[in-house]
C-alpha positions as CSV (number, residue, x, y, z in Angstrom):
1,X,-59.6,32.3,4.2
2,X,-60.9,34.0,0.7
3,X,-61.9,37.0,0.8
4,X,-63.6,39.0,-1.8
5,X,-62.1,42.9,-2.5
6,X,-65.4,45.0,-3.2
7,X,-69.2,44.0,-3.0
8,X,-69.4,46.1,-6.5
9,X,-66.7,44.1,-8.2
10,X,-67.9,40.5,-8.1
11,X,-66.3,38.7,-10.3
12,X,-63.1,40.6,-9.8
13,X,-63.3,39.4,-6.3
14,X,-64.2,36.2,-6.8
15,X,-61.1,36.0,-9.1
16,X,-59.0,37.5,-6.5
17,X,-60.2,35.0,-3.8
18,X,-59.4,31.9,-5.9
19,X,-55.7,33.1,-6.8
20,X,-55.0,34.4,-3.3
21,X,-56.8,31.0,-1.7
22,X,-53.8,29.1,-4.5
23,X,-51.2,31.0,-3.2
24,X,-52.0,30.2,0.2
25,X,-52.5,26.3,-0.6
26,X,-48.3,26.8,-2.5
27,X,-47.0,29.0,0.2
28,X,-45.1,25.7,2.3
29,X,-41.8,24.4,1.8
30,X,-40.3,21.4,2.2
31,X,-36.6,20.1,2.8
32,X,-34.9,17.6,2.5
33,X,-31.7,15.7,4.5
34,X,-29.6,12.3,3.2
35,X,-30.0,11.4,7.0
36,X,-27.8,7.9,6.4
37,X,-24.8,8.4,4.1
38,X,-23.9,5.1,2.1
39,X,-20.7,3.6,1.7
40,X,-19.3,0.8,-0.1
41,X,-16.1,0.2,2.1
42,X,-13.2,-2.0,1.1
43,X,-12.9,-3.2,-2.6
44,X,-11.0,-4.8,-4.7
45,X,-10.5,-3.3,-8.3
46,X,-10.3,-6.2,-11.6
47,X,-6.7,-6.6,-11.9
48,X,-6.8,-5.7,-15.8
49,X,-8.4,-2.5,-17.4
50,X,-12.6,-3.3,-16.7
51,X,-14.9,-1.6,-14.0
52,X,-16.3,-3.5,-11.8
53,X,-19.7,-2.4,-11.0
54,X,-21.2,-2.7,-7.4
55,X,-25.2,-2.7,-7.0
56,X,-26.8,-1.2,-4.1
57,X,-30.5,-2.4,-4.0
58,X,-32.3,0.5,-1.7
59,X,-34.5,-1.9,-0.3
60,X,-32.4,-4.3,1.6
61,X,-28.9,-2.4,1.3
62,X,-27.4,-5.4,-0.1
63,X,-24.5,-5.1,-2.4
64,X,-24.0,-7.6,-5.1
65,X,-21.3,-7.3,-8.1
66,X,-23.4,-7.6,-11.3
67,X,-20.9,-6.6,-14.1
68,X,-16.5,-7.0,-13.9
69,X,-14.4,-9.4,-11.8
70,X,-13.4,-6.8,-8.8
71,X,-14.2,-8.2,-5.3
72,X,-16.2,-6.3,-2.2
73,X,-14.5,-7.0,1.0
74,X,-17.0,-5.1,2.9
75,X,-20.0,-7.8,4.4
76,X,-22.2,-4.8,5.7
77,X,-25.0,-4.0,3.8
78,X,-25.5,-0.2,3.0
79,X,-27.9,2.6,1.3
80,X,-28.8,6.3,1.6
81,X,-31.6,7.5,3.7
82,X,-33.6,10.4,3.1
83,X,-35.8,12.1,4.8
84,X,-38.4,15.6,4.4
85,X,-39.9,17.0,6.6
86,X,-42.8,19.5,5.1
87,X,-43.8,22.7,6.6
88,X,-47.4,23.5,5.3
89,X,-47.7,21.6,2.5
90,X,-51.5,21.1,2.5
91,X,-51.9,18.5,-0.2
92,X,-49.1,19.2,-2.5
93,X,-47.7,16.1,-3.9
94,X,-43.5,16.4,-3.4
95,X,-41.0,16.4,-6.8
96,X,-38.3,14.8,-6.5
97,X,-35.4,14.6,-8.9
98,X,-31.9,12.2,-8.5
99,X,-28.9,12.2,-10.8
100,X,-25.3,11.9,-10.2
101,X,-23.0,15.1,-8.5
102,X,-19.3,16.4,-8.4
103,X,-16.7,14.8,-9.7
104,X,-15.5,11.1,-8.7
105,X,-12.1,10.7,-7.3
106,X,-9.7,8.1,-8.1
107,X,-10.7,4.9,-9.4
108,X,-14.5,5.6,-8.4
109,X,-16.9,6.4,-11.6
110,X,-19.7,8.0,-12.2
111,X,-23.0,6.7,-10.3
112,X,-25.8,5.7,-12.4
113,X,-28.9,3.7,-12.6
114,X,-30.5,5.1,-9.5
115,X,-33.8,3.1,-7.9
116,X,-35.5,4.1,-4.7
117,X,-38.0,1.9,-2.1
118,X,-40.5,3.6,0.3
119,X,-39.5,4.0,3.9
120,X,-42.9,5.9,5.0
121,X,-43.2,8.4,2.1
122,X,-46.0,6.6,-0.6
123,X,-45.2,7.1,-4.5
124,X,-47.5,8.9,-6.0
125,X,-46.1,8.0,-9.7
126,X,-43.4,5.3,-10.6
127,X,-39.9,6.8,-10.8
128,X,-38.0,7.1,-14.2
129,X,-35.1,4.9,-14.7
130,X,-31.2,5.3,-16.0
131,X,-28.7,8.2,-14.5
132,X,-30.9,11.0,-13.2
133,X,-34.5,9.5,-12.3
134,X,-37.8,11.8,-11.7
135,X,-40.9,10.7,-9.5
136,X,-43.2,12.1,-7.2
137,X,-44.7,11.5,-3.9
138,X,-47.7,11.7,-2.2
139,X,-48.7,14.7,0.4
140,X,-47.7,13.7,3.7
141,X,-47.5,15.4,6.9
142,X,-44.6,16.3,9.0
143,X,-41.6,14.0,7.7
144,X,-41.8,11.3,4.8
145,X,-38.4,8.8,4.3
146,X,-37.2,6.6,1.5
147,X,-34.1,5.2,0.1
148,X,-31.6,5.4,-2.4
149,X,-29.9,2.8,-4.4
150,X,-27.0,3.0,-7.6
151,X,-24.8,1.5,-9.6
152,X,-21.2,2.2,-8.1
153,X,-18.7,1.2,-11.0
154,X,-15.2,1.0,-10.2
155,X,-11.7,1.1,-12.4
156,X,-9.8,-1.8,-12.8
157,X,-6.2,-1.7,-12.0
158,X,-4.4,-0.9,-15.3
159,X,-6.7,2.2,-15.9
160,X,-4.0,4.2,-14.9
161,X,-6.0,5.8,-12.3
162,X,-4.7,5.7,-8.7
163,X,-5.9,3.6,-5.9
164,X,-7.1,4.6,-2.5
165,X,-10.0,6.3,-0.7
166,X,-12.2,7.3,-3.5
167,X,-15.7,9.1,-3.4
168,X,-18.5,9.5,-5.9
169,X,-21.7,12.0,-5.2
170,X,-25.1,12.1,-6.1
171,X,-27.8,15.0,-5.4
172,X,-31.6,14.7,-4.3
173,X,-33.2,17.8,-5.8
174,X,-36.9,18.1,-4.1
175,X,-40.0,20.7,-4.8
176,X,-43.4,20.9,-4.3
177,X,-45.8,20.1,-7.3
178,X,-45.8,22.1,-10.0
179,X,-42.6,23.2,-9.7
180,X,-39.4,22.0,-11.0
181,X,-36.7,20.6,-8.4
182,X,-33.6,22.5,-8.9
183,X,-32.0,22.5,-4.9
184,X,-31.8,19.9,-2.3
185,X,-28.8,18.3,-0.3
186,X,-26.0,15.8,-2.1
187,X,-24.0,13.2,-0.4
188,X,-20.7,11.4,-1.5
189,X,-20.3,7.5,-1.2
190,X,-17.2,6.4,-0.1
191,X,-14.9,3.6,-1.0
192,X,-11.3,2.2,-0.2
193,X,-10.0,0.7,-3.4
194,X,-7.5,-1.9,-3.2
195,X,-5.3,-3.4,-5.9
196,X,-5.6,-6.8,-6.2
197,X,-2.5,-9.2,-5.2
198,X,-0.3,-11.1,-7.4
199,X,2.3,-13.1,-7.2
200,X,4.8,-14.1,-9.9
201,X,7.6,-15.8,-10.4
202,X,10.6,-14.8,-13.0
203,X,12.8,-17.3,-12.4
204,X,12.5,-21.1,-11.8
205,X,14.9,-23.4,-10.0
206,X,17.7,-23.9,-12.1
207,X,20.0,-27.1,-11.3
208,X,22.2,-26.9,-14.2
209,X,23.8,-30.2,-15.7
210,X,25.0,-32.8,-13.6
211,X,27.3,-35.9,-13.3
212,X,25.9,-38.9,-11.1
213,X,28.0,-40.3,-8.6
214,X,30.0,-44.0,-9.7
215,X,27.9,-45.2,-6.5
216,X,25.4,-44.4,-3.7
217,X,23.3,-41.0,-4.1
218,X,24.8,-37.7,-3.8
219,X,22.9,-33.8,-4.1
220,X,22.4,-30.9,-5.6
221,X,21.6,-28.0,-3.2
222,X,20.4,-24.2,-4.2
223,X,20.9,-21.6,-1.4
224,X,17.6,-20.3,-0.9
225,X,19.2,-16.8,-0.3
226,X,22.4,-16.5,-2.7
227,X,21.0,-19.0,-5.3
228,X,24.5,-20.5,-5.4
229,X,24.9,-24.2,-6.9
230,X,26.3,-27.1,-4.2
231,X,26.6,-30.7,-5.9
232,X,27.7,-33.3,-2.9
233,X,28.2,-37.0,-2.2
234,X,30.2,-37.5,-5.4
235,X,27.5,-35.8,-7.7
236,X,29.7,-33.2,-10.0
237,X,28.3,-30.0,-11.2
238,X,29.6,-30.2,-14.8
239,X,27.9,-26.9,-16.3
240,X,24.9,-24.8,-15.2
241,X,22.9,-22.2,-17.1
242,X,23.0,-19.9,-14.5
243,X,24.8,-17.7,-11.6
244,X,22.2,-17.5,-9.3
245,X,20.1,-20.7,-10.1
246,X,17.3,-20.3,-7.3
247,X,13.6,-19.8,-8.2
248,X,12.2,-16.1,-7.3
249,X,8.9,-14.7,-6.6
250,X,7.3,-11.3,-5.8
251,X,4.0,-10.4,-4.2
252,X,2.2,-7.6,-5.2
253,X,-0.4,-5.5,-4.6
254,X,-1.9,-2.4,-2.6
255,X,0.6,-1.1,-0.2
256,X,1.0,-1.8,3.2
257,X,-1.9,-5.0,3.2
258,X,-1.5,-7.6,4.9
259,X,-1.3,-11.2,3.4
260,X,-0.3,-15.0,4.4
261,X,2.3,-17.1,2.6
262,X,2.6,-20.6,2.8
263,X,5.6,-23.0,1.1
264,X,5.7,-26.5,1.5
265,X,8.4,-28.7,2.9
266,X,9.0,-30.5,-0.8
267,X,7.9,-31.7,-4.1
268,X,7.9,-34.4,-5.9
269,X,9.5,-34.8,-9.4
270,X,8.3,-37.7,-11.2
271,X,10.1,-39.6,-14.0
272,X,9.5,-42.0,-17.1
273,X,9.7,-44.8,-14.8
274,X,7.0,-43.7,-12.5
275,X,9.3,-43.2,-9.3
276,X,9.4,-40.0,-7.8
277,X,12.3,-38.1,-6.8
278,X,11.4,-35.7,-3.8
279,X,13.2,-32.1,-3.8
280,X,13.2,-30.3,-0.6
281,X,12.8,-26.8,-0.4
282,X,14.6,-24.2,1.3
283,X,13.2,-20.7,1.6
284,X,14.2,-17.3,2.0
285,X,11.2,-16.4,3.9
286,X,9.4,-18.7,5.9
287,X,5.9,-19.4,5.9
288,X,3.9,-16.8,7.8
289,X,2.0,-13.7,7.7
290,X,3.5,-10.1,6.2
291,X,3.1,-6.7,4.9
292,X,3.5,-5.5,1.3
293,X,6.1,-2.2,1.5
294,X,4.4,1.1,1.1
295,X,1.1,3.0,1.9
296,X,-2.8,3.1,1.0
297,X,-2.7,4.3,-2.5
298,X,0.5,3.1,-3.6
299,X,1.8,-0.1,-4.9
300,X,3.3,-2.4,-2.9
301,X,5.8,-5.6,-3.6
302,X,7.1,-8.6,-1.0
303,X,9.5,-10.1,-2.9
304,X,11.1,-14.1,-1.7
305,X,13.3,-16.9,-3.2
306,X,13.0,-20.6,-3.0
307,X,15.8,-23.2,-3.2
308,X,16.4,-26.9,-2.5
309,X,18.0,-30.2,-2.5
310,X,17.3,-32.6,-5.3
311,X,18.8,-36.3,-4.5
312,X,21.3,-37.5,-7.7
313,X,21.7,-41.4,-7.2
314,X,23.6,-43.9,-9.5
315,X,21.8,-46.2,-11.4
316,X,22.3,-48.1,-14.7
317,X,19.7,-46.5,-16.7
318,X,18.2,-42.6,-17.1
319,X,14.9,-41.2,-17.8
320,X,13.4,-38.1,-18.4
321,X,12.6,-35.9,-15.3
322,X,9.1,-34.3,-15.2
323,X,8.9,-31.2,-12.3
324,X,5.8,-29.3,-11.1
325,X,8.1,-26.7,-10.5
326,X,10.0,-24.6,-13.1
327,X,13.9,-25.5,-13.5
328,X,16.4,-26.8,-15.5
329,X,18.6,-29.8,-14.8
330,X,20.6,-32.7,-16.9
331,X,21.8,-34.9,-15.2
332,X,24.8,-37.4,-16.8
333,X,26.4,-41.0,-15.8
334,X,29.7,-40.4,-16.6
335,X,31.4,-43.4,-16.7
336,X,28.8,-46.3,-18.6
337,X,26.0,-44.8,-20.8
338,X,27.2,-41.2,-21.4
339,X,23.5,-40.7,-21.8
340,X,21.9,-37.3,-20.3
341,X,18.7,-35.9,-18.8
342,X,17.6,-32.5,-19.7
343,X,15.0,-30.5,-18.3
344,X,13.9,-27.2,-19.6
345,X,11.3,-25.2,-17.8
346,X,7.4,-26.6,-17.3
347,X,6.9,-29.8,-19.4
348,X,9.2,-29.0,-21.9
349,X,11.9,-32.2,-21.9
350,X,14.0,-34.0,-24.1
351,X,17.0,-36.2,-23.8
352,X,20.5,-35.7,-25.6
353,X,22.7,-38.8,-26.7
């Protein structure tokens, strides 16, 4: 109520009553809560040196990836919540102020390009855009909610920057109107980054050069294990390019993750003449499900060799061998043509008089 000093001092009074009457209309408060924490759960980070950025869109929670070639294994939909509750706020309109807070961890960036959507608080002007937005509510009574939405970029996997649970925070700074939001609580969004899995292969299946059998079809066999070189059935292993001649591989990736592996039975080389010659495969490791070595944060490798048997028949003629699968092999008739096969690596074939 306004109240005027002295009868004698009018317009002193009058003055007085209209400054105490504002200071009664500013004297509330209002707070503010991140009531529902997002989180972006599992990711993948691009396997070269590019962020992948995550949206968050605060009105449905979804997450979509709109720049890099990471992956979101997380279905879930997610987005902050805030709510304010005001304690005597009249008709104050609210200030609110967002930008990004603390320092990210790991292979989490910065946040940036905050939006918001209404939950029951009503915009009184539109909000700003880019890494810290402004805007401002209308008066409302009691509580008021509305939600938050970012950009969440993350490292790729030759940043150098480790992988793992990583965070990145934001604040919501709120005042009353007319003054300048400064305070209000922060909240960190969480993430498990994962490298992504590989697999390679350094070495192909090598079955050196070899003599056909005078009749009948004899073999070639690579121990799966040992990679050591077994002609039989009267082929002859005449000279191989290598000691241990069977193919290996390596999966890697973050530590500890599961993954499946699956090796078929055989292939099937193919030659000039359009018959194929089928290989079976032997395997160190058998088709199944298994863990990379290591922990969460830390690279992890499975590594696996493949060997097999490649059939060697007589026959009058040769032709080049063509294999889907990397090795080296020459194969020779000893006794009519002299002539050999040689095969060296994916593709890459020629024949030797």
């Amino acid at each position: 109520m306004c109240v005027r000093k002295a009868v004698f001092a009018v317009a002193l009074g009058v003055l007085s009553a209209l400054v105490l009457c504002g200071s009664a209309q500013a004297a509330g408060s209002v707070t503010g809560v991140i009531t529902t924490a997002a989180a972006l759960g599992n990711v993948v980070s691009a396997a070269d040196n590019t962020d992948t950025i995550f949206t968050v869109n605060p009105s449905t929670g979804m997450v979509s990836r709109t720049g890099g070639t990471g992956l979101r294994l997380t279905t879930a939909n997610t987005r902050a919540l805030v709510t304010l509750t005001c304690n005597a706020c009249g008709k104050a309109h609210v200030a609110i102020k967002i930008g990004p807070a603390g320092t990210p961890t790991l292979r989490a960036r910065t946040l940036t390009n905050f939006t918001v959507a209404m939950g029951s608080a009503v915009l009184n002007t539109t909000p700003t855009t880019g890494s810290t937005i402004t805007f401002k509510l209308n008066s409302f009574t009691n509580t008021a909610t509305f939600y938050v939405g970012f950009d969440y970029p993350i490292a790729g996997d030759t940043s150098g920057l480790n992988s793992g649970a990583a965070s990145s925070g934001f604040y919501v700074d709120i005042a009353l109107d007319r003054q300048l939001p400064t305070t209000g609580p922060t909240s960190t969004v969480a993430a498990s980054v994962f490298r992504p899995i590989s697999l390679s292969n350094p070495r192909g299946l090598q079955f050196g050069t070899v003599v056909r059998p005078s009749s009948g079809t004899g073999s070639v066999a690579i121990d799966a294990s040992s990679g050591a070189l077994t002609p039989g059935g009267g082929a002859v292993a005449l000279t191989s390019n290598c000691t241990t001649c069977n193919a290996t591989y390596a999966v890697t990736g973050e530590g500890g993750q599961a993954f499946s592996l699956t090796i078929p039975g055989s292939f099937n080389l193919t030659t000039s003449g359009g018959t194929p010659i089928t290989v079976a495969l032997a395997t160190s490791t058998p088709t199944g499900s298994y863990n990379l070595n290591s922990n969460l944060g830390f690279s992890g490798t499975f590594p696996f060799s493949i060997g097999g048997t490649m059939p060697v028949a007589y026959r009058p003629r040769t032709a080049p061998i063509a294999a889907p699968l990397p090795f080296r092999s020459s194969i020779i008739r000893s006794s009519r043509s002299g002539r050999s096969e040689n095969v060296a690596g994916v593709g890459s074939f020629d024949r030797r008089a």
